[in-house]
PDB file as gemmi writes it, atoms N, CA and C in Angstrom:
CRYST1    1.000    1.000    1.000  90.00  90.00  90.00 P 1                      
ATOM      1  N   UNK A   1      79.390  12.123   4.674  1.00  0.00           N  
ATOM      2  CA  UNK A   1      80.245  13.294   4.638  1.00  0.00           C  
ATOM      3  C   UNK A   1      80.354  13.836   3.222  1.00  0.00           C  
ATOM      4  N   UNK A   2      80.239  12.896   2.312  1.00  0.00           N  
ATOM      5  CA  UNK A   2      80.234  13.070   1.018  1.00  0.00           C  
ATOM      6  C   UNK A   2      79.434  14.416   0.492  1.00  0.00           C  
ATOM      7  N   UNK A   3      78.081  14.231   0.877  1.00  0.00           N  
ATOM      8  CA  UNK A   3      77.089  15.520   0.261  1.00  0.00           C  
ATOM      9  C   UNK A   3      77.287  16.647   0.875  1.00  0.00           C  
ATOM     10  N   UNK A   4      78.488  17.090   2.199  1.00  0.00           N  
ATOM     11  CA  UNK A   4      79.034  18.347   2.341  1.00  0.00           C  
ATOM     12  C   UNK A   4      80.002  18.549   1.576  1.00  0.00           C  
ATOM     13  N   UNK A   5      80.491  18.442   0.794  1.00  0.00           N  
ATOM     14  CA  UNK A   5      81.742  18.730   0.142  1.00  0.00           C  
ATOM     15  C   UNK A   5      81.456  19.694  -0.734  1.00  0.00           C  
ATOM     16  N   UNK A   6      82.301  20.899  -0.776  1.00  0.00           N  
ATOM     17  CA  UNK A   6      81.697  22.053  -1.625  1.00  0.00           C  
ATOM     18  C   UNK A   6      83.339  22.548  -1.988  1.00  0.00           C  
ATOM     19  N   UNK A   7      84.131  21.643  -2.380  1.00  0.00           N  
ATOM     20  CA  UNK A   7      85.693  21.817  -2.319  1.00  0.00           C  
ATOM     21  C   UNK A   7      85.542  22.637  -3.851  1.00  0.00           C  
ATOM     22  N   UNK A   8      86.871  23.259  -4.181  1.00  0.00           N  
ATOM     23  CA  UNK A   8      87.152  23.690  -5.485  1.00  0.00           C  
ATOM     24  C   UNK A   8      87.682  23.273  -6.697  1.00  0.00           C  
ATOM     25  N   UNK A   9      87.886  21.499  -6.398  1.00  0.00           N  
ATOM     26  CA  UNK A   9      89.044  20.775  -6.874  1.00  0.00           C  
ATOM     27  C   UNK A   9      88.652  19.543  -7.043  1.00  0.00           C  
ATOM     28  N   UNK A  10      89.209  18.949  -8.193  1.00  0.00           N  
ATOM     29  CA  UNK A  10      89.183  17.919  -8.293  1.00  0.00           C  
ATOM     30  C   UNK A  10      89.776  16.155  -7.585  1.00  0.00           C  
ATOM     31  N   UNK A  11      88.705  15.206  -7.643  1.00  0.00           N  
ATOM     32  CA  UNK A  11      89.417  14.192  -6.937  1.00  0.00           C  
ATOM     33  C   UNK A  11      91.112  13.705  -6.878  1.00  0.00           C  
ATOM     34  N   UNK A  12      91.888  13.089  -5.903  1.00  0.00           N  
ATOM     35  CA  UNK A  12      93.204  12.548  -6.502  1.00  0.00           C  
ATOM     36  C   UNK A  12      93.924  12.992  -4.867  1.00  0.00           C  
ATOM     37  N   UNK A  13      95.125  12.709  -4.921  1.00  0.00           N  
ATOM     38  CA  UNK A  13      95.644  12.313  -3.986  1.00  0.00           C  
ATOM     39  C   UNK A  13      95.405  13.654  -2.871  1.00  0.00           C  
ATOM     40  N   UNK A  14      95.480  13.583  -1.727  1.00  0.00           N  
ATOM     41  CA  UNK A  14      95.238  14.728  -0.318  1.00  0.00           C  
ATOM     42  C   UNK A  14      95.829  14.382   0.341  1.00  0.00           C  
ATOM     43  N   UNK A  15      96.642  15.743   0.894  1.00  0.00           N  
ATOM     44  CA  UNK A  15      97.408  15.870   2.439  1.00  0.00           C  
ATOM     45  C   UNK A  15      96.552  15.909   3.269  1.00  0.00           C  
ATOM     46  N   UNK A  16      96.215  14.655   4.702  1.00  0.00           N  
ATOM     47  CA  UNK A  16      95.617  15.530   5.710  1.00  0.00           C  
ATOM     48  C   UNK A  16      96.370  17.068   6.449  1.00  0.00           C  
ATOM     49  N   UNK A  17      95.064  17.898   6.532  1.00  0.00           N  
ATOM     50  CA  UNK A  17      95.341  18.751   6.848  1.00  0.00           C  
ATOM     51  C   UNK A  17      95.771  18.936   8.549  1.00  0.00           C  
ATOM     52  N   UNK A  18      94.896  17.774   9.138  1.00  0.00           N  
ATOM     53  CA  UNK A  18      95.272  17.319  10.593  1.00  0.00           C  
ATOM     54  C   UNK A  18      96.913  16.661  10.785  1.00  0.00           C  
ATOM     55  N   UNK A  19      96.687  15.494  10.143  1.00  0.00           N  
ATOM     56  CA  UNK A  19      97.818  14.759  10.330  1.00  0.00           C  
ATOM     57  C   UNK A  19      98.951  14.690   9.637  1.00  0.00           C  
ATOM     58  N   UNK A  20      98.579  15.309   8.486  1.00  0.00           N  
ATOM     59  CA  UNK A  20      99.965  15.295   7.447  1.00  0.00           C  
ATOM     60  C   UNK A  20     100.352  14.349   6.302  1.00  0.00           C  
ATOM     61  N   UNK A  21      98.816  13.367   6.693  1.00  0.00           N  
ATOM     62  CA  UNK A  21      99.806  12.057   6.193  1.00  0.00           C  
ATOM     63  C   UNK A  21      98.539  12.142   4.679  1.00  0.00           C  
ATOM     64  N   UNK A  22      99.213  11.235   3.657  1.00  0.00           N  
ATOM     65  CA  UNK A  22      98.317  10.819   2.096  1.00  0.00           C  
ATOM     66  C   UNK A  22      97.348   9.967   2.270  1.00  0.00           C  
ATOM     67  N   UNK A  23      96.245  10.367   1.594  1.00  0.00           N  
ATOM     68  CA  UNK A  23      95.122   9.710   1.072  1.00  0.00           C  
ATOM     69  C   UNK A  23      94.838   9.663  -0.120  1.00  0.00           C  
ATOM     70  N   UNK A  24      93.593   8.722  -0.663  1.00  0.00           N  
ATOM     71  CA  UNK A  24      92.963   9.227  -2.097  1.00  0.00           C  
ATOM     72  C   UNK A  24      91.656   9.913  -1.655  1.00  0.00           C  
ATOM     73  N   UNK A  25      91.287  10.746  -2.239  1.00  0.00           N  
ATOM     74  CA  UNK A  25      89.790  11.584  -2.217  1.00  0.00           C  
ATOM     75  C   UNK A  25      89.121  11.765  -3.808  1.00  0.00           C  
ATOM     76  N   UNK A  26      87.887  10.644  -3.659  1.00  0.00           N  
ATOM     77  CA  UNK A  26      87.215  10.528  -4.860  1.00  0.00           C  
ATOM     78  C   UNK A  26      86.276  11.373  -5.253  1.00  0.00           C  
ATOM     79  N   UNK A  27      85.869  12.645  -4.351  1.00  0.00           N  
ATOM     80  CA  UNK A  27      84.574  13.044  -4.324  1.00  0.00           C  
ATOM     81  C   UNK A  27      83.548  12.723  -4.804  1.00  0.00           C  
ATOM     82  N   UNK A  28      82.865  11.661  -4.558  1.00  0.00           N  
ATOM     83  CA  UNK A  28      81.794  10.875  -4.761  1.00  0.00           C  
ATOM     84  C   UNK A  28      80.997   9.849  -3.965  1.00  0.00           C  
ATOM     85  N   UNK A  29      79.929   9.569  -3.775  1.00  0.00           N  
ATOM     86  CA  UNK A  29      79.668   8.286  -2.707  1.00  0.00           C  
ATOM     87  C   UNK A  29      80.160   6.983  -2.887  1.00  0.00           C  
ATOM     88  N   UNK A  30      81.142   7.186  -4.077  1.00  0.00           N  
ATOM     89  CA  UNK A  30      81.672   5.828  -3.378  1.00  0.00           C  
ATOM     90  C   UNK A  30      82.625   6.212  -2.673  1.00  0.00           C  
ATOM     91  N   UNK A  31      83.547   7.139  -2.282  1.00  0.00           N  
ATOM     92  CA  UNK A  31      84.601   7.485  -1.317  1.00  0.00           C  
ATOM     93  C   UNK A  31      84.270   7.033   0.014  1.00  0.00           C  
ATOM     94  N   UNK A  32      85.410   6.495   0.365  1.00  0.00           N  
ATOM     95  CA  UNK A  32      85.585   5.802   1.948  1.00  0.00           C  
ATOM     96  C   UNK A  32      84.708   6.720   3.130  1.00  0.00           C  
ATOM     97  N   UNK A  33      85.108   7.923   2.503  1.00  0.00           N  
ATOM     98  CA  UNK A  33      84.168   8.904   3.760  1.00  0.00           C  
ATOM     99  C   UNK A  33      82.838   8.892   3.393  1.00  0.00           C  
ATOM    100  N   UNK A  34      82.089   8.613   2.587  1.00  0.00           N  
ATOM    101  CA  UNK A  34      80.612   8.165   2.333  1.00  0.00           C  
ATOM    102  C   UNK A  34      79.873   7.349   3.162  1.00  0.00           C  
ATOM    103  N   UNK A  35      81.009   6.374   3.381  1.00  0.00           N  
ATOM    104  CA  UNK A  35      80.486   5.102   4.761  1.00  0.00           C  
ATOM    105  C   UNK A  35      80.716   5.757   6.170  1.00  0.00           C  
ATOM    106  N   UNK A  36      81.379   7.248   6.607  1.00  0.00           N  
ATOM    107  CA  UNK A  36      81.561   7.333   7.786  1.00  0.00           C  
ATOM    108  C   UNK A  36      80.896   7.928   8.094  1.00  0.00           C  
ATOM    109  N   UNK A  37      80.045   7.651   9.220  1.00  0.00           N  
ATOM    110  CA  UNK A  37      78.948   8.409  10.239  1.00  0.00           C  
ATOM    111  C   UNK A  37      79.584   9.567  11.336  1.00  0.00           C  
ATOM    112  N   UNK A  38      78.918  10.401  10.803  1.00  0.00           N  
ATOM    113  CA  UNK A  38      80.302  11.500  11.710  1.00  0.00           C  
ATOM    114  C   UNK A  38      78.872  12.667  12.489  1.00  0.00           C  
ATOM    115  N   UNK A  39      78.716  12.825  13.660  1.00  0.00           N  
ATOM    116  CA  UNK A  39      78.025  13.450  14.501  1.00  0.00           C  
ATOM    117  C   UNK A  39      77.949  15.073  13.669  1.00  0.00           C  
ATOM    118  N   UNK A  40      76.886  15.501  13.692  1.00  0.00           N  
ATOM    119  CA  UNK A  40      76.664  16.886  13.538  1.00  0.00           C  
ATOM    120  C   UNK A  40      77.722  17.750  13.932  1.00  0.00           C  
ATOM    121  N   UNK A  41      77.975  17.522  15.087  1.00  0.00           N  
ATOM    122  CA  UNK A  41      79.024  18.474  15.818  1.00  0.00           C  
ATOM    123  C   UNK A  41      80.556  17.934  14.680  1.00  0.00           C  
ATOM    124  N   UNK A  42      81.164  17.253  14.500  1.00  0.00           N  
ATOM    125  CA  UNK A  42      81.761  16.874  13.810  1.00  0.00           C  
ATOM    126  C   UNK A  42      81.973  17.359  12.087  1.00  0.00           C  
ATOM    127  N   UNK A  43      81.189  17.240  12.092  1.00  0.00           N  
ATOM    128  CA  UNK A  43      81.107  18.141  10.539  1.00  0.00           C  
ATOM    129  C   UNK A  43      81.145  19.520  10.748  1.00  0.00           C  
ATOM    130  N   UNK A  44      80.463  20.521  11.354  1.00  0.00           N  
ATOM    131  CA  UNK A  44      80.473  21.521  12.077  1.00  0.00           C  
ATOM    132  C   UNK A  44      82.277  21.631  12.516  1.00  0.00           C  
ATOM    133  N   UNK A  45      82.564  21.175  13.262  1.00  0.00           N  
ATOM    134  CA  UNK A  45      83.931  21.184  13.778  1.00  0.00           C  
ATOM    135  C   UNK A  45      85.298  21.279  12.519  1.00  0.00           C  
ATOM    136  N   UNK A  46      84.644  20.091  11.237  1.00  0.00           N  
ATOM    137  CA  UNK A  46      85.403  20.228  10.254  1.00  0.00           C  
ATOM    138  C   UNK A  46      85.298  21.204   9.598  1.00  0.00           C  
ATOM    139  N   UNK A  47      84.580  21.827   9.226  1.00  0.00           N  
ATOM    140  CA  UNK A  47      83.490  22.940   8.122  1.00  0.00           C  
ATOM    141  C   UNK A  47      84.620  24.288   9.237  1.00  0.00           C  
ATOM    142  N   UNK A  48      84.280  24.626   9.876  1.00  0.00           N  
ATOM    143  CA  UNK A  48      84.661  25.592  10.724  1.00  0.00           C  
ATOM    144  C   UNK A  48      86.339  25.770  10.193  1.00  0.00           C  
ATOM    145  N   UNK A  49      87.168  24.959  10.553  1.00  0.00           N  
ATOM    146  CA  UNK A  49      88.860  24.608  10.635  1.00  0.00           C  
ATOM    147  C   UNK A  49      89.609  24.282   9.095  1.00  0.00           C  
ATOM    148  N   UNK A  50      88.593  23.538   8.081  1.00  0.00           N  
ATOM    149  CA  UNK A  50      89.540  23.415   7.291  1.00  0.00           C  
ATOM    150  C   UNK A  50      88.519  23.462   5.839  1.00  0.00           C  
ATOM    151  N   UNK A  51      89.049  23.223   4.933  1.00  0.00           N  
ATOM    152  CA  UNK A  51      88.615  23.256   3.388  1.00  0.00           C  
ATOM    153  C   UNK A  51      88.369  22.543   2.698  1.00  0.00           C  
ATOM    154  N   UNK A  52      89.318  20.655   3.280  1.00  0.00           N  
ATOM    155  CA  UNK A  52      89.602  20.302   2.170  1.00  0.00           C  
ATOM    156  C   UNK A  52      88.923  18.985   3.046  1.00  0.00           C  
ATOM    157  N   UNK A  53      89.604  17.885   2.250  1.00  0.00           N  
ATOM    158  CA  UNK A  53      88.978  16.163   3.159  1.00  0.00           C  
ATOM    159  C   UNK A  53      90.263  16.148   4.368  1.00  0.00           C  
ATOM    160  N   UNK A  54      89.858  15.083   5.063  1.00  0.00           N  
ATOM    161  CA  UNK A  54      90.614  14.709   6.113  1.00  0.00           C  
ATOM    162  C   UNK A  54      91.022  13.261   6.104  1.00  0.00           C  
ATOM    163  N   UNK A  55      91.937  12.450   6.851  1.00  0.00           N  
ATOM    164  CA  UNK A  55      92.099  11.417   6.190  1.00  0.00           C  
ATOM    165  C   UNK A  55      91.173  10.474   7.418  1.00  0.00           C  
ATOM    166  N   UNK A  56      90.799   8.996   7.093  1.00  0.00           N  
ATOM    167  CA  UNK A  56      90.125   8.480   7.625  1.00  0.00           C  
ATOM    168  C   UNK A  56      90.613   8.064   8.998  1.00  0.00           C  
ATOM    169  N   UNK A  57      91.529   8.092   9.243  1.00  0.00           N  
ATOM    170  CA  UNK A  57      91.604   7.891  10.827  1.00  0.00           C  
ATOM    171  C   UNK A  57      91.621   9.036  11.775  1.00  0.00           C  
ATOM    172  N   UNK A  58      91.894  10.558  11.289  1.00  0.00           N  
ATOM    173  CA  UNK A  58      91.457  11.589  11.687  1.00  0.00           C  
ATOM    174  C   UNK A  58      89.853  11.846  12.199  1.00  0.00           C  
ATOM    175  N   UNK A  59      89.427  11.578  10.720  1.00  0.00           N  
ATOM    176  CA  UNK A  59      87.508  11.716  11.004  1.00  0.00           C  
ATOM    177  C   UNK A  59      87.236  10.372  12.358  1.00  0.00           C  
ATOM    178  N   UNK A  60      87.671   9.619  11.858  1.00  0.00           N  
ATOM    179  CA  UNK A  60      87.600   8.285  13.190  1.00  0.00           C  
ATOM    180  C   UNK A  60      87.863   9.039  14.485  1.00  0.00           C  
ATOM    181  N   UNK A  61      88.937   9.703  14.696  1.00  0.00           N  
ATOM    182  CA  UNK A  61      89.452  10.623  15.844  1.00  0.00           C  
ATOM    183  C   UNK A  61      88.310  11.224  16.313  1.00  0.00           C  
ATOM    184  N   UNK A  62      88.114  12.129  15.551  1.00  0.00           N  
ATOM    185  CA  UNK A  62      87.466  13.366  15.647  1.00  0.00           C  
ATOM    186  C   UNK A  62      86.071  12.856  16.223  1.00  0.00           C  
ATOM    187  N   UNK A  63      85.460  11.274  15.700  1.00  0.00           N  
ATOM    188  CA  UNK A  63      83.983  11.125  15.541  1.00  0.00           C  
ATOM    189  C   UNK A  63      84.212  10.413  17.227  1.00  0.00           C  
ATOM    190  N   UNK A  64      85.111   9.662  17.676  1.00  0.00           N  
ATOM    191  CA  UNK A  64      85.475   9.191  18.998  1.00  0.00           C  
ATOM    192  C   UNK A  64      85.527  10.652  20.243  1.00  0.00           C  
ATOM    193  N   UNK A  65      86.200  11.660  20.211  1.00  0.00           N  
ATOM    194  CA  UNK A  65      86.551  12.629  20.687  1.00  0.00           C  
ATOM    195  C   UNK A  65      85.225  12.725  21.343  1.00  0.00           C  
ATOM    196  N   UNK A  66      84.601  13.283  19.871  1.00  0.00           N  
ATOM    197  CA  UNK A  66      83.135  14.072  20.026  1.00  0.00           C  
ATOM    198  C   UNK A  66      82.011  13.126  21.159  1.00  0.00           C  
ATOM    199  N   UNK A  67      82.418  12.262  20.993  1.00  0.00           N  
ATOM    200  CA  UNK A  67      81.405  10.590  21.760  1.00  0.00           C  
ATOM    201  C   UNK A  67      81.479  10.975  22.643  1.00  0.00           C  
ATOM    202  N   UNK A  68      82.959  11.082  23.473  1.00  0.00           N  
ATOM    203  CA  UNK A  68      83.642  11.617  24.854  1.00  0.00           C  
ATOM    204  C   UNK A  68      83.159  12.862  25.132  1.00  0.00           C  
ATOM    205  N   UNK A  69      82.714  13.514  24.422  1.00  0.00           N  
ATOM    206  CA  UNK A  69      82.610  15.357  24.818  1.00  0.00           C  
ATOM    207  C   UNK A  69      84.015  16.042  24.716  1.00  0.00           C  
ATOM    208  N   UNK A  70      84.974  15.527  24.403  1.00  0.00           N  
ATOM    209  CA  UNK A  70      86.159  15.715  24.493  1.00  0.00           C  
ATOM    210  C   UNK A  70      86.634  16.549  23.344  1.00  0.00           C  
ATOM    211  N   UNK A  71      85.461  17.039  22.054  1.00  0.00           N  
ATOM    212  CA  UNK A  71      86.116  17.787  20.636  1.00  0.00           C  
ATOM    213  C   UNK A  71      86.126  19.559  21.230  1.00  0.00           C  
ATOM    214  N   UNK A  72      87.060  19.998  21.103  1.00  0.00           N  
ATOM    215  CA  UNK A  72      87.078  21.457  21.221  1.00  0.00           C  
ATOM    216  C   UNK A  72      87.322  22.197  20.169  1.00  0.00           C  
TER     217      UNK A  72                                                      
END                                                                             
């Protein structure tokens, strides 16, 4: 997820924009979202809705949903 990131801002603490809740966002491959495998449609889905990172149990959400056919 890392090499989509085209944010305006520097790394440090993030609101999910889904859930509300704090993260850290390193923008870099070592960031937690570097290790997450997230379906085409999924990135697409994020890219579309929001700007910024999401927090990791969201993208987890989102990457489960999509499995189901269930992301709208």
């Amino acid at each position: 997820m890392t090499e989509q990131h085209h944010f305006r801002y520097q790394a440090g603490m993030r609101t999910c924009p889904i859930c509300g809740s704090s993260f850290e966002c390193t923008l870099s491959r070592e960031c937690w979202c570097a290790s997450v495998s997230l379906p085409e449609e999924v990135r697409d889905y994020l890219a579309r809705r929001y700007d910024t990172c999401v927090c990791r149990n969201c993208l987890e959400t989102l990457a489960e949903k999509a499995g189901k056919g269930e992301l709208s």
